[in-house]
C-alpha positions in Angstrom: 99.1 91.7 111.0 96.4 90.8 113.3 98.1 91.8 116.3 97.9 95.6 114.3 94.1 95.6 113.3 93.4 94.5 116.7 95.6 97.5 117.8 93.4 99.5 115.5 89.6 98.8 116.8 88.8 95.5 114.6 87.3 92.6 116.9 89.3 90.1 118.0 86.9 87.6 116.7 88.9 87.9 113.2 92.2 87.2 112.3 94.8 86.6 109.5 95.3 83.4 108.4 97.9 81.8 105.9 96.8 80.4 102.4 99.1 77.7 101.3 97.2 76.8 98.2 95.2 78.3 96.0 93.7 74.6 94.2 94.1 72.1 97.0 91.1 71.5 98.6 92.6 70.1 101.5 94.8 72.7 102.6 91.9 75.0 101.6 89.9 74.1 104.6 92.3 74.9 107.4 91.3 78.5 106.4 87.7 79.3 108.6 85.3 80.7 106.3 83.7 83.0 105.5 86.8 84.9 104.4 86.4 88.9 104.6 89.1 90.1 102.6 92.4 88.4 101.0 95.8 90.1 101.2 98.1 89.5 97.9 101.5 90.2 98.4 104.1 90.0 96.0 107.3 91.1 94.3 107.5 94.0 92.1 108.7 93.8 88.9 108.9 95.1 85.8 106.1 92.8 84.0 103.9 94.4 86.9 104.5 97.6 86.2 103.7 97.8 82.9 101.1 95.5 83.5 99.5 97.9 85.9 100.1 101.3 83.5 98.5 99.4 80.7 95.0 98.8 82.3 95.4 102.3 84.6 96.2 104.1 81.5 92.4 104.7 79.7 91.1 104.7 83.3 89.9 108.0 84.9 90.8 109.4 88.0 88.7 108.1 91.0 87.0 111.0 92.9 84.2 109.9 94.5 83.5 110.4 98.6 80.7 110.2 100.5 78.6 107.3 102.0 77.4 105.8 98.9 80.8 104.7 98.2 80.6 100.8 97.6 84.3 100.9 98.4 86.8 102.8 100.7 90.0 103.2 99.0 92.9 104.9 100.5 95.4 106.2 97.5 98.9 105.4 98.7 101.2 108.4 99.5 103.9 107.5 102.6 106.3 105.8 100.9 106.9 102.0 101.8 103.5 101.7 103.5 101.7 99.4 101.3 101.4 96.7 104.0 99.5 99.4 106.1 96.9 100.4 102.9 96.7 96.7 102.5 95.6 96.3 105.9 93.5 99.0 106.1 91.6 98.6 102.9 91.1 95.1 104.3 89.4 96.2 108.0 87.8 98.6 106.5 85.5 97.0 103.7 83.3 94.0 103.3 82.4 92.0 106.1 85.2 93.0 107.8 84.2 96.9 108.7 81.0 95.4 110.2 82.9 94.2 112.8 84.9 97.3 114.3 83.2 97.9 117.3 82.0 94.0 118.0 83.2 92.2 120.9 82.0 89.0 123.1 79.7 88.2 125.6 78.9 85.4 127.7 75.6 83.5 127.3 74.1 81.3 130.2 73.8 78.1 127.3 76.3 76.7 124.9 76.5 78.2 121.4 76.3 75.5 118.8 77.7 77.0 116.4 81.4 77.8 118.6 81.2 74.7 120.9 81.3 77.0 124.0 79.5 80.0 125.8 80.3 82.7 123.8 78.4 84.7 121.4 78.9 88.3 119.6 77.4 90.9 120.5 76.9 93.9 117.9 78.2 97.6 119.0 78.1 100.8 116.5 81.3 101.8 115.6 83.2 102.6 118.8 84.9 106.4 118.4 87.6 105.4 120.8 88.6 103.2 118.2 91.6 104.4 115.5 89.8 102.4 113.0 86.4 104.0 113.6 87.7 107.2 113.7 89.6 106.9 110.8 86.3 105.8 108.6 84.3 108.4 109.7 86.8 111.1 109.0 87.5 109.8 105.5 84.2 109.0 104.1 83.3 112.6 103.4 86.6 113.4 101.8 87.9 113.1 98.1 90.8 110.6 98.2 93.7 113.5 97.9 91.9 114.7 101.1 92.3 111.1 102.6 95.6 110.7 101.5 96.7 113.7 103.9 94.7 112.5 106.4 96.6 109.2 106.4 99.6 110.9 106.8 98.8 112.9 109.5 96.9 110.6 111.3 98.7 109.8 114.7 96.7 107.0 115.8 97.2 104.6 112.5 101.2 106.1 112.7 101.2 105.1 116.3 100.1 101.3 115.9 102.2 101.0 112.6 105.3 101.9 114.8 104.1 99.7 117.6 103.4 96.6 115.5 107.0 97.2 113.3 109.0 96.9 116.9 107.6 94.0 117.6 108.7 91.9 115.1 112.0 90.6 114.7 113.0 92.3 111.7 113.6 96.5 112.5 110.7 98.3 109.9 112.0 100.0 106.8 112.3 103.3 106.1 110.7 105.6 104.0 113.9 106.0 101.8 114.4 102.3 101.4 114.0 100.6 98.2 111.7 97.8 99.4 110.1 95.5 96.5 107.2 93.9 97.5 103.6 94.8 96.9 100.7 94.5 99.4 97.3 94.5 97.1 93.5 93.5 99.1 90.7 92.0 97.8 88.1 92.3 99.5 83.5 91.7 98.4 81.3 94.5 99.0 77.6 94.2 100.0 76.7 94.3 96.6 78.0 91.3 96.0 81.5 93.0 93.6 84.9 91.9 94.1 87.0 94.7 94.2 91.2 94.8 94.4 92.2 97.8 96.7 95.6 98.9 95.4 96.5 102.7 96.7 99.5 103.0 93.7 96.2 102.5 90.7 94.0 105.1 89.9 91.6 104.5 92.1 89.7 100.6 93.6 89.3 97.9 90.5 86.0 96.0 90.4 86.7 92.3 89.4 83.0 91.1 88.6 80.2 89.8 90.6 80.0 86.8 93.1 77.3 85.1 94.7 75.4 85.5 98.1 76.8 82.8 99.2 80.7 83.1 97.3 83.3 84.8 99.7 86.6 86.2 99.0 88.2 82.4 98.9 85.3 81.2 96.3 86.7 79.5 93.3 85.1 82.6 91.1 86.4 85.2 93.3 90.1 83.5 93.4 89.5 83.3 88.9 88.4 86.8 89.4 91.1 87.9 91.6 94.7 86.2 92.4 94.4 83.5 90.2 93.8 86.2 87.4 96.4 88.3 88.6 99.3 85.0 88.7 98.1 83.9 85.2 98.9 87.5 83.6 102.3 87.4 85.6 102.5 83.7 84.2 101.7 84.4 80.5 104.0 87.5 80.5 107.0 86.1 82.4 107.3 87.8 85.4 107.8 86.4 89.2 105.5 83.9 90.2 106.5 84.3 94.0 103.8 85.7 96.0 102.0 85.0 99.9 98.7 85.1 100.5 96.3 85.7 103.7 92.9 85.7 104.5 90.6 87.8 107.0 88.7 85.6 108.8 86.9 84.0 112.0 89.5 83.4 114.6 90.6 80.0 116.0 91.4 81.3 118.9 
């Protein structure tokens, strides 16, 4: 995963990191904070599915475009490419779309707050970069518009292909029948956590947060996965699910 965003433009100052528990404090803190955007990813199953047509069904359409978007949502239309919509609604939101285009410099003193000589240096976003490009071309468009231009978009097709070789396990096709389920959460500026799902009707907005609550808060994780496991839990559907976060590098 972070191998692919780097591919994309993101800075390599952020990565993916495991989340092995969602209520233990100290397994909690190997995760650097603040935490840009979480990835769910889980089974689907029938409880889901009706789940999800239940609270899409009174819900409109979402049409909206334009820079005054809080939210970029991509709506899903390649078949078995919810991991890429969940990476991409990931980069580019939140915290995390600030940082396309960043990338480090040396200073002459330490920097106390890495240990070392390094500090970040802030950039516009790059056009070179697939995940620049792809942001400026979408903003303007409604999201049928930016569904096609997903699909025709060699760039994002191009790393997607690159990152699937490289892993040990050949990448599906779009025929398969593949059952899991890639959904982001991710905080906008105006302090909302939203769940980025490109199969709903359009991004979900979860409730507010605080200035100083990221994606990993305890109200953003009662707002978000924890909400989502307890419906799954109270309606007896598959508890199994990974989680990562977006986040500073260790590296």
């Amino acid at each position: 995963m972070t191998k692919l965003v780097h591919k994309l433009g993101l800075s390599p100052t952020l990565a993916f990191h495991d989340v092995y528990s969602l209520d233990d404090p100290s397994l909690l803190a190997f995760v650097p904070r603040p935490v840009h955007a979480l990835l769910l990813v889980f089974p689907t199953t029938e409880t889901y599915e009706k789940a999800r047509a239940t609270e899409d069904g009174p819900l409109p359409e979402y049409n909206a475009s334009g820079s005054g978007e809080e939210v970029l949502w991509f709506r899903q239309t390649i078949r078995n490419a919810c991991g890429m919509m969940g990476l991409l609604h990931c980069a580019c939101n939140g915290g995390a779309r600030e940082m396309i285009g960043m990338s480090k410099t040396h200073n002459t003193f330490p920097d106390p707050k890495t240990g070392g000589n390094e500090k970040l240096t802030k950039r516009k976003l790059a056009p070179e970069t697939d995940l620049a490009n792809l942001i400026t071309s979408a903003l303007p468009l409604d999201p049928s518009s930016r569904a096609q231009l997903l699909e025709t978009s060699p760039g994002i097709a191009q790393a997607h292909a690159s990152a699937a070789s490289g892993g040990d396990t050949a990448a599906p096709s779009a025929e398969a029948n593949i059952d899991l389920h890639f959904v982001a959460f991710i905080k906008s500026a105006e302090n909302h956590l939203w769940e980025l799902d490109g199969r709903r009707k359009g991004p979900l907005n979860r409730g507010n947060l605080g200035d100083d609550e990221d994606v990993l808060a305890e109200k953003a994780l009662d707002l978000g996965v924890r909400r989502f496991l307890k419906r799954e839990e109270e309606l007896g559907g598959d508890l199994r699910f990974s989680l990562v976060a977006l986040a500073p590098s260790m590296d």
